[in-house]
C-alpha positions as CSV (number, residue, x, y, z in Angstrom):
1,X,23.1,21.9,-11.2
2,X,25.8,19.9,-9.4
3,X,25.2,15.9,-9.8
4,X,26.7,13.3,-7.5
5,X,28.0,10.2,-9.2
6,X,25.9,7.9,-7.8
7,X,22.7,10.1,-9.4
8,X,21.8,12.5,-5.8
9,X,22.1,15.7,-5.4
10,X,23.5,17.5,-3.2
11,X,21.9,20.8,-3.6
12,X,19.1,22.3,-0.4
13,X,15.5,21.3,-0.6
14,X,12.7,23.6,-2.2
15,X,9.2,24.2,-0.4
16,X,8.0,24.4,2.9
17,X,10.7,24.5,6.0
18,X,10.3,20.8,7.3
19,X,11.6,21.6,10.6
20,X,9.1,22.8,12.8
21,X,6.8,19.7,11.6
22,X,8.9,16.9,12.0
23,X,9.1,18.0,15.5
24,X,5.2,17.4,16.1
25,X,6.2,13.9,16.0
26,X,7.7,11.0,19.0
27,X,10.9,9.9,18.6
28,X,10.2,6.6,17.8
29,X,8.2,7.4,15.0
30,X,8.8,5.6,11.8
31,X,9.3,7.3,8.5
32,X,9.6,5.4,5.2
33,X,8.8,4.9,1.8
34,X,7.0,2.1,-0.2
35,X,6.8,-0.2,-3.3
36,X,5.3,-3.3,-4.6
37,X,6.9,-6.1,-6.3
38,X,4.9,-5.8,-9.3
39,X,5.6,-2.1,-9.7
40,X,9.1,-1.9,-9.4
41,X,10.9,-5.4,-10.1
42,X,10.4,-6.4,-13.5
43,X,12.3,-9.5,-14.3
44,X,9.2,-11.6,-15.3
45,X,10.3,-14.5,-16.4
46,X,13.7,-15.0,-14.9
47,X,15.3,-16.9,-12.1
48,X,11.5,-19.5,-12.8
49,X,9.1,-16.8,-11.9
50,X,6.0,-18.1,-12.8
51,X,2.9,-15.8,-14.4
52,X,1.0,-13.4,-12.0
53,X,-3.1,-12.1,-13.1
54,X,-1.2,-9.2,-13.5
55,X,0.9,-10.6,-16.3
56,X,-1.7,-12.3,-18.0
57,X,-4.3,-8.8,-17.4
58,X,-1.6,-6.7,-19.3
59,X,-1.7,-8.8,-22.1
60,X,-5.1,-7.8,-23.0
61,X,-5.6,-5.8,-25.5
62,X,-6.8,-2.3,-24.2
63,X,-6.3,-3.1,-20.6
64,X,-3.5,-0.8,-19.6
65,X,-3.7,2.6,-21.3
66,X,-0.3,2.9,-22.8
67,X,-0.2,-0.8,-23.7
68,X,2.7,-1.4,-21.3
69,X,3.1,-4.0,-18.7
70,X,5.7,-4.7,-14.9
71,X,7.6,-7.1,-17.6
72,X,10.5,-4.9,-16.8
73,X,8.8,-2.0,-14.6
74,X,11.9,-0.2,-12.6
75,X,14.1,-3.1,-13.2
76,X,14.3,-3.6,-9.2
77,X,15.5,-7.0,-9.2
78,X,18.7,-6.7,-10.9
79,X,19.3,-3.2,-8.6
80,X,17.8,-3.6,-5.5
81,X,21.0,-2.4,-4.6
82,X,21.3,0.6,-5.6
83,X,17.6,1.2,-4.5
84,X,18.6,0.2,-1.1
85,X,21.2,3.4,-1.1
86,X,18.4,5.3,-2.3
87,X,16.2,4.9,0.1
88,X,19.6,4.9,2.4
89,X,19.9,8.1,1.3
90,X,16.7,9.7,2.0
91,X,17.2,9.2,5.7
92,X,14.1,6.8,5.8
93,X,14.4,4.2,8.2
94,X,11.3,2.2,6.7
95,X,10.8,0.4,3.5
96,X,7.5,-0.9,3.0
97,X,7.7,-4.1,0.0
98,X,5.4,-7.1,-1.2
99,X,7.0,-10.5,-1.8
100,X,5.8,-11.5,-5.3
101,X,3.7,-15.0,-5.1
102,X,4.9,-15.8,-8.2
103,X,8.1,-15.5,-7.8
104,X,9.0,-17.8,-4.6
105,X,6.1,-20.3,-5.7
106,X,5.6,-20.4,-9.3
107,X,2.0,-21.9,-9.4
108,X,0.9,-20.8,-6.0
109,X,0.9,-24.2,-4.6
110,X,3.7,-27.2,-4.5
111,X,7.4,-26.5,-5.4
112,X,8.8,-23.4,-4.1
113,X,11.6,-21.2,-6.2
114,X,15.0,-20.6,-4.0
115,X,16.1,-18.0,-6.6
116,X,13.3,-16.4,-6.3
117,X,13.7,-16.5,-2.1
118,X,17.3,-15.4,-2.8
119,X,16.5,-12.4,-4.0
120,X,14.5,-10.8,-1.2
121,X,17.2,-12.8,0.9
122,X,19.0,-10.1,-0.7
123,X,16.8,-7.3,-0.2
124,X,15.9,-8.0,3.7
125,X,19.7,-8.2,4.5
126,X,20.5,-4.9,1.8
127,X,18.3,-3.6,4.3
128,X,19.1,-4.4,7.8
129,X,22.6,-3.7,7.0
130,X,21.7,-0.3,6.2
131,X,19.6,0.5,9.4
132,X,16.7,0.2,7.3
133,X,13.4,-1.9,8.6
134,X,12.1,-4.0,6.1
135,X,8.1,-3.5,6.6
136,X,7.1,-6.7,4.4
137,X,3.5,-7.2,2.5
138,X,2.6,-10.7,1.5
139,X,0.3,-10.4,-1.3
140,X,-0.2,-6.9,-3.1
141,X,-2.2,-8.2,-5.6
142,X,-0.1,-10.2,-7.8
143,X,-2.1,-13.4,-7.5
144,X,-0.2,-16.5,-9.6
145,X,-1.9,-16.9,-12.9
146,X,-1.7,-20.8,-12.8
147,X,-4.4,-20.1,-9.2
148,X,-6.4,-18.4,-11.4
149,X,-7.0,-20.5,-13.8
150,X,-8.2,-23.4,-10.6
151,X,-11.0,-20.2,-9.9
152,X,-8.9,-17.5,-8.2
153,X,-9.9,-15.8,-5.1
154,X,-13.5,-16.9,-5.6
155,X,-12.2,-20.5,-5.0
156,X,-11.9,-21.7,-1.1
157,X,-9.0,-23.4,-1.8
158,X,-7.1,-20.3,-3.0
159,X,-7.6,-19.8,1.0
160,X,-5.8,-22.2,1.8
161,X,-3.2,-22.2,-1.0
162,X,-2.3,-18.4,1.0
163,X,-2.0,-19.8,4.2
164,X,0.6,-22.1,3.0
165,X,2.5,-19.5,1.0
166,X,1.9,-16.7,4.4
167,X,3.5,-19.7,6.5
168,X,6.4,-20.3,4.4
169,X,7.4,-16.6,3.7
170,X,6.7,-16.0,7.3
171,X,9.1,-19.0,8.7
172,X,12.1,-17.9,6.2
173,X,12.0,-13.7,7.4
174,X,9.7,-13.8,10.8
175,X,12.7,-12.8,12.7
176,X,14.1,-10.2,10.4
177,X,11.2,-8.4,8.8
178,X,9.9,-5.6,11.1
179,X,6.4,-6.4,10.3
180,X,4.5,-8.8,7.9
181,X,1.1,-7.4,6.3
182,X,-1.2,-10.3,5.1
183,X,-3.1,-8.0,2.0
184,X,-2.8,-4.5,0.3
185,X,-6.3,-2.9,-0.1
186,X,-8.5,-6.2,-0.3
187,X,-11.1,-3.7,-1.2
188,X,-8.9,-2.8,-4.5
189,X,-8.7,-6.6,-5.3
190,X,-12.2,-7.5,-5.1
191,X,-14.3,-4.4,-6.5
192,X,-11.8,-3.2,-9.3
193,X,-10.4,-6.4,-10.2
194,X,-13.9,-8.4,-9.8
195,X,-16.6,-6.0,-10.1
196,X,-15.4,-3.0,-12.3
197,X,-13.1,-5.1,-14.2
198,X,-10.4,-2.5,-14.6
199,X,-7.9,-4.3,-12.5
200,X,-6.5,-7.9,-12.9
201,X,-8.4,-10.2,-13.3
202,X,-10.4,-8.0,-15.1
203,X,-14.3,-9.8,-14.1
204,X,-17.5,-7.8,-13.7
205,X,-19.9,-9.6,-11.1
206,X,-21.6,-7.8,-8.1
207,X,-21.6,-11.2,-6.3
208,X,-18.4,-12.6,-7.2
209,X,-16.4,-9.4,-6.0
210,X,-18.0,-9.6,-2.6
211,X,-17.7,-13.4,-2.4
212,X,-13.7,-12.3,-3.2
213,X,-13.8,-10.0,-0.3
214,X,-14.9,-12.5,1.9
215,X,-12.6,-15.1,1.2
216,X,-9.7,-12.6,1.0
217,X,-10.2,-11.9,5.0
218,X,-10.7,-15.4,5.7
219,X,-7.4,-16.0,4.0
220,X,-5.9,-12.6,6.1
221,X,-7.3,-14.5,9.5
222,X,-6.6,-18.1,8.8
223,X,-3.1,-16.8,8.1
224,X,-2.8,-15.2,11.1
225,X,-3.9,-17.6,12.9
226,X,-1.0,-20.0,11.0
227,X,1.9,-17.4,11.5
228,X,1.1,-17.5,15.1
229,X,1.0,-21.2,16.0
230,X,4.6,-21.0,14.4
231,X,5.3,-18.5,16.6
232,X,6.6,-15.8,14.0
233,X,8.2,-13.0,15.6
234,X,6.8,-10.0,13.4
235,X,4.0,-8.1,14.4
236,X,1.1,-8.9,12.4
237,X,-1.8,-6.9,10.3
238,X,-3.5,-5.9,7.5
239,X,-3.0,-3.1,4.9
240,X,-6.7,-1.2,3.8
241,X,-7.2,1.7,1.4
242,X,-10.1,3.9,2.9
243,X,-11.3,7.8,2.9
244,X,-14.2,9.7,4.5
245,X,-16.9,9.6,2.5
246,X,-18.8,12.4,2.1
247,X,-22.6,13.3,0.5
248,X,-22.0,15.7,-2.6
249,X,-25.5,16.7,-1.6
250,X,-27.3,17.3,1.3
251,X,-30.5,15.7,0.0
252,X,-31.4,12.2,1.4
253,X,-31.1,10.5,-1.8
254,X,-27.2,11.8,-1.5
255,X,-26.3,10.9,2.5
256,X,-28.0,7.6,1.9
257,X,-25.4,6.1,-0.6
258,X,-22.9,8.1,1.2
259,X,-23.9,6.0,4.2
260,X,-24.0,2.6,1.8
261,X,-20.7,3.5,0.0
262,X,-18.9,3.8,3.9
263,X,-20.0,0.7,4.3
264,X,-19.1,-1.2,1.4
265,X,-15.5,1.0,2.0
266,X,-14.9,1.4,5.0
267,X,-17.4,-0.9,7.8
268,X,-17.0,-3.8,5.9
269,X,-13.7,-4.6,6.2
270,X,-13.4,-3.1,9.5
271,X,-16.3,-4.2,10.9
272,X,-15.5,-7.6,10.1
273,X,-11.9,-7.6,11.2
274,X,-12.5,-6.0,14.3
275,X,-16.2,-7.1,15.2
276,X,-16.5,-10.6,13.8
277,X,-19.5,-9.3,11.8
278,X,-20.6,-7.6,8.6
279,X,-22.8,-5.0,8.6
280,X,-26.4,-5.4,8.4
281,X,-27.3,-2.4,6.3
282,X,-24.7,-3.9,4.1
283,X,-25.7,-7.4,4.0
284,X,-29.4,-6.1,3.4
285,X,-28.4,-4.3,-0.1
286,X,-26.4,-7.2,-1.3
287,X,-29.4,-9.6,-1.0
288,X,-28.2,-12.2,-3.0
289,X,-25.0,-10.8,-3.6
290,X,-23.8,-11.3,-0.1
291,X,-21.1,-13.8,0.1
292,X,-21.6,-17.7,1.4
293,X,-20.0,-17.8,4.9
294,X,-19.3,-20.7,6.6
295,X,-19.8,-21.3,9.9
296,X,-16.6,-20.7,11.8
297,X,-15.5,-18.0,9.3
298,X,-16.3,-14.8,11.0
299,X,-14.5,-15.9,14.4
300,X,-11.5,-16.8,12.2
301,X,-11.5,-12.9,10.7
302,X,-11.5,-11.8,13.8
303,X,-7.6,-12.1,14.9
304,X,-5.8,-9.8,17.0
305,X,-4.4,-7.1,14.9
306,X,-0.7,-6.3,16.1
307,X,-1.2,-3.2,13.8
308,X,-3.3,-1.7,10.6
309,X,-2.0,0.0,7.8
310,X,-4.1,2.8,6.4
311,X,-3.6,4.1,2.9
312,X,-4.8,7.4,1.8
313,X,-4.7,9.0,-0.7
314,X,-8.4,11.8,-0.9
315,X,-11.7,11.7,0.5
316,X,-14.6,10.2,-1.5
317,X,-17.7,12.2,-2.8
318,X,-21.0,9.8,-2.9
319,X,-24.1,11.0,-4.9
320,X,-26.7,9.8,-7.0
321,X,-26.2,12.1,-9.8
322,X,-23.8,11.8,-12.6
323,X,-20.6,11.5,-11.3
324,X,-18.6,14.4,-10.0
325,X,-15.8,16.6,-12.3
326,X,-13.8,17.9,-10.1
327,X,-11.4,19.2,-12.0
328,X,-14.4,21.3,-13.1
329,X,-15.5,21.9,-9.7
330,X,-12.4,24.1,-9.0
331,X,-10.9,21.5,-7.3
332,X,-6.8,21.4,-6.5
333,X,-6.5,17.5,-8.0
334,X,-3.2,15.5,-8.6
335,X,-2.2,13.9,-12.2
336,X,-4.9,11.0,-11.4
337,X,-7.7,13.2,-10.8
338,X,-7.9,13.0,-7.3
339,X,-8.5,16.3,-5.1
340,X,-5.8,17.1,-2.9
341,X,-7.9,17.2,0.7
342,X,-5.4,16.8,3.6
343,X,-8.1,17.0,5.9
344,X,-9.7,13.7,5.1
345,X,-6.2,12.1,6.6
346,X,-7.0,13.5,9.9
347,X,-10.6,13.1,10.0
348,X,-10.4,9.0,8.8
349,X,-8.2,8.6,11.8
350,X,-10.1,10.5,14.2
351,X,-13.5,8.4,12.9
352,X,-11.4,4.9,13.1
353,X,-10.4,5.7,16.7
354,X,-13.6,7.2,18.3
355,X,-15.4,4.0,16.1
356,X,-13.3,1.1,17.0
357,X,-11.0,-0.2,19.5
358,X,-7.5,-0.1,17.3
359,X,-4.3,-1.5,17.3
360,X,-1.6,0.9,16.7
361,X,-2.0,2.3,12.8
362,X,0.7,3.1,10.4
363,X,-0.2,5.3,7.4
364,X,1.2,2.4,5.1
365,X,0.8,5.0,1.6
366,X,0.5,8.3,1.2
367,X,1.6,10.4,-2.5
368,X,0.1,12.1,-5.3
369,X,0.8,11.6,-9.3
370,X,1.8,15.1,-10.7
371,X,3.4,15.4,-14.6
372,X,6.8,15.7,-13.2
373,X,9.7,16.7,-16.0
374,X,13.3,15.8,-15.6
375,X,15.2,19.5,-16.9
376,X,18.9,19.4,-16.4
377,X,19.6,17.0,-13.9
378,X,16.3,18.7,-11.6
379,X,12.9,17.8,-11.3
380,X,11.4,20.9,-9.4
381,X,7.9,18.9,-8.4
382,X,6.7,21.9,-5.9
383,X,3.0,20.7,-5.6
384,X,4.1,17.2,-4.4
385,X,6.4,19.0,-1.4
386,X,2.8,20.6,-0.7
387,X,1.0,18.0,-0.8
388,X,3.4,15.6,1.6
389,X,3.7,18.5,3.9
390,X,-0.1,19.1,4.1
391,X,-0.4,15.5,4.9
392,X,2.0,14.8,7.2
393,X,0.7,17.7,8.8
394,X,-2.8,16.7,9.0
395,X,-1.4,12.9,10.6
396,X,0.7,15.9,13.3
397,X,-2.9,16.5,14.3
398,X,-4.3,13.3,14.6
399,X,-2.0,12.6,16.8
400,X,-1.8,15.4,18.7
401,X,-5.5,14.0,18.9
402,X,-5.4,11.1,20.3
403,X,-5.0,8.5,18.1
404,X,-2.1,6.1,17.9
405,X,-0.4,6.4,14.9
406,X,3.4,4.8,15.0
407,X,4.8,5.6,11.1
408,X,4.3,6.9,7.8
409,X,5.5,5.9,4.4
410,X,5.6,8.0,1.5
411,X,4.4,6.5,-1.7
412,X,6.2,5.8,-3.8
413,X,10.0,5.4,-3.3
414,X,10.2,5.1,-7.3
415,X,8.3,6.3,-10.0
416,X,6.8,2.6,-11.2
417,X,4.0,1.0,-13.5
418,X,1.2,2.1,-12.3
419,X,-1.7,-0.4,-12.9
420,X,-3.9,0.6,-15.7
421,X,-2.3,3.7,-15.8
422,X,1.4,2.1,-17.4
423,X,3.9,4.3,-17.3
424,X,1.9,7.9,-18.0
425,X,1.9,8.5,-14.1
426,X,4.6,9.5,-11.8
427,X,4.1,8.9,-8.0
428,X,7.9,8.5,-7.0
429,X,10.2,10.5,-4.4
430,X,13.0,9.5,-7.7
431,X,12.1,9.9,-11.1
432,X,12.6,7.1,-13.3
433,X,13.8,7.5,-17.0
434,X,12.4,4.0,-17.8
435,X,14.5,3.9,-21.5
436,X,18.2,4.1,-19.4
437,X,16.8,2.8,-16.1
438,X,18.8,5.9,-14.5
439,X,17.3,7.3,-11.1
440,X,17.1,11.1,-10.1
441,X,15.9,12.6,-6.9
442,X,13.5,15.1,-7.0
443,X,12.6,17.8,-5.3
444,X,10.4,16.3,-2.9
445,X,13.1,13.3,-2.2
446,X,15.2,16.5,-1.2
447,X,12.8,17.9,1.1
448,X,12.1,14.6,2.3
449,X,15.3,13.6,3.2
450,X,15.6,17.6,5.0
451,X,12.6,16.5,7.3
452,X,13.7,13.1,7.9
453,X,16.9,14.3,9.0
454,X,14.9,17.0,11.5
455,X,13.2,14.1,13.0
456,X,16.3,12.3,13.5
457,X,17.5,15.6,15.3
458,X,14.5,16.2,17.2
459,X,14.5,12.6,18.7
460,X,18.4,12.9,19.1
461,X,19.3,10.5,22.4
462,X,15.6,8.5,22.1
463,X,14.8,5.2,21.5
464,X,15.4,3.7,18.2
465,X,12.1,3.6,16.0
466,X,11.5,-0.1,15.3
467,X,8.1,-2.0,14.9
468,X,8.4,-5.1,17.4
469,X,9.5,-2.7,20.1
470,X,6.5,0.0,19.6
471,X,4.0,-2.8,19.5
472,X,5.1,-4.4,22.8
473,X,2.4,-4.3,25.4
């Protein structure tokens, strides 16, 4: 197998003929590929980065199943550069990023770090030079330790501490970033980091995770609301992870908490982002558990949205049995257990726009974990070429059916540290030998790059695809 120097190669993509699907799309559509700063940059204590939750979390014993931690993840800080050509070389004309909090302001409030500016000073610019949009998320979950110690996001104050660091960020690459997201999955930060425990910072309270929801969208509006008044020039939104939930039953026992899980998942956040409200089936199983709102608090959620990410990754089965094994079941599943079900793309989007009035979405992650194997120079990952074709497919039909969908992003670019998870699962376009740091596209980066390069050709003499534009109205 032929290798280029700088690590691609050169040979034809496997799988499914890209062609005739790329062309479902408009020519302005976006296509990219995404990471977070945890994930992929490493470099934790260099250049004064302070401590994230994340950081602290890993250092638990038992917390992350191999016992790894992002301490030097895909060592993205010292070659963004050469990530840059990857993604370069893909065709993508997207990267979707996080800032790292701790990085730019060690303890979340007071000095900020110009080293640690400099380096996505370097990564924005990387970017732009290549005809690449830089599609930039300000928190993805790395909250600084030091905050967490003053009570985290159950602490008011930590609201405010966001709005500062959203301002600042915001007033440095406004004019160059194609869009700025406030959160990644808020839902992910308050039930698996506060409730379940699994996820930094690792707490287990009913109450506390939904007070940590609510003060995570008052921090998403308030910020908006900030970003504004300095008149930043990036479109402005919100990144959520959500699915159709569906009854593993038909007995009413089952579509009951399938009703309550969609709207602890799903209403929620949107509801209250869109609505000003919460819902009141909701509110009425929390009891006590509902979070304290202030007054004011709802109206300040309720900002315009310039777009909404959606990530998606499978639907959700809700029962009141034991839980489900779908591997068991028969089930085609990825690496993380998670049922391949392309459908539930196109039917979330559907429900969102026949439920809501929207802003224009952008399918901000989409990628399956698969045990992927790096055998002279190839990694020949056939099921993920499926799966991303299935998917982008399924998106092709929503929005052939109405809805307004203006980009998608692959996850991931890399293959990266993976939460609890560590290192034992691979979600990247380009495999990752994390002893030599040395990158390898796979199979899917190949066919990937082939259907980029048919939407390029299909939208040959149209518009240039670029955020600010598409959200002008």
């Amino acid at each position: 197998m032929l290798m280029k120097s700088d690590g691609h190669r050169g040979d034809a993509p496997h799988g499914p003929d890209p062609g005739a699907l790329a062309e479902r799309f408009p020519r302005n559509f976006v296509w990219g590929v995404a990471t977070s700063a945890y994930q992929v940059e490493g470099a934790a204590h260099e250049d004064g980065r302070g401590d994230s939750i994340w950081d602290e979390f890993c250092r638990r014993p038992g917390a992350i199943k191999d016992g790894s931690s992002g301490e030097r993840a895909c060592d993205h800080y010292h070659r963004v550069g050469e990530d840059i050509g990857l993604i370069a070389s893909l065709g993508a004309n997207a990267y979707r990023f996080s800032v790292a909090w701790p990085r730019v302001q060690p303890l979340g409030a007071g000095e900020w770090n110009e080293k640690g500016f400099d380096f996505y000073d370097r990564l924005i610019d990387g970017l732009l030079e290549r005809g690449i949009e830089p599609f930039l998320t300000l928190y993805h979950w790395d909250l600084p330790q030091a905050l967490q110690e003053r009570g985290g996001w159950m602490s008011r104050d930590t609201v405010g501490r966001f709005v500062d660091y959203a301002a600042e960020v915001a007033r440095r690459y406004g004019g160059r970033a194609a869009s700025i997201a406030t959160h990644n999955e808020p839902w992910v930060i308050a039930i698996l980091g506060h409730e379940a425990g699994i996820f930094a910072p690792g707490l287990k309270s009913q109450k506390m995770a939904m007070q940590v929801s609510h003060h995570l969208l008052l921090s998403h509006g308030l910020a908006l609301q900030a970003l504004r008044a300095q008149h930043c020039a990036a479109p402005l939104g919100i990144v959520l992870n959500q699915a159709p939930i569906h009854a593993a039953t038909d007995s009413a026992a089952d579509l009951a908490r399938a009703r309550l899980d969609d709207g602890l998942t799903i209403r929620w956040y949107m509801d209250a982002l869109l609505l000003g409200r919460y819902p009141d089936d909701v509110l009425e199983f929390l009891g006590e558990d509902a979070p304290q709102i202030e007054p004011g608090d709802m109206a300040a959620i309720r900002q315009p949205l310039d777009f909404l990410g959606i990530n998606y990754y499978t639907r959700h089965l809700s029962g009141t049995g034991a839980p489900l094994d779908r591997v068991e079941s028969g089930r085609e599943v990825t690496d993380m257990g998670w049922e391949v079900f392309p459908a539930g793309l196109s039917e979330l989007l559907a429900r969102l726009h026949a439920d809501y009035r929207l802003p224009p979405l952008y399918v901000t992650e989409n990628g399956a974990a698969y045990r992927d194997h790096l055998a002279d120079g190839r990694v020949a990952d056939v099921e993920r070429i499926r799966y991303l074709h299935r998917h982008i497919a399924a998106l092709a039909d929503a929005l052939e059916g109405g809805v307004d969908v203006r980009g998608y992003f692959v996850w991931s670019l890399l293959d990266n540290f993976e939460w609890a998870d560590g290192y034992s699962k691979r979600f990247g376009l380009v495999f990752v030998d994390y002893a030599t740091q040395r990158r390898t596209l796979k199979d899917s980066a190949l066919w990937y790059r082939a259907f980029c390069a048919r939407a390029r050709s299909a939208r040959a003499g149209g518009p240039a695809a670029t955020t600010r534009r598409s959200n002008e109205r």
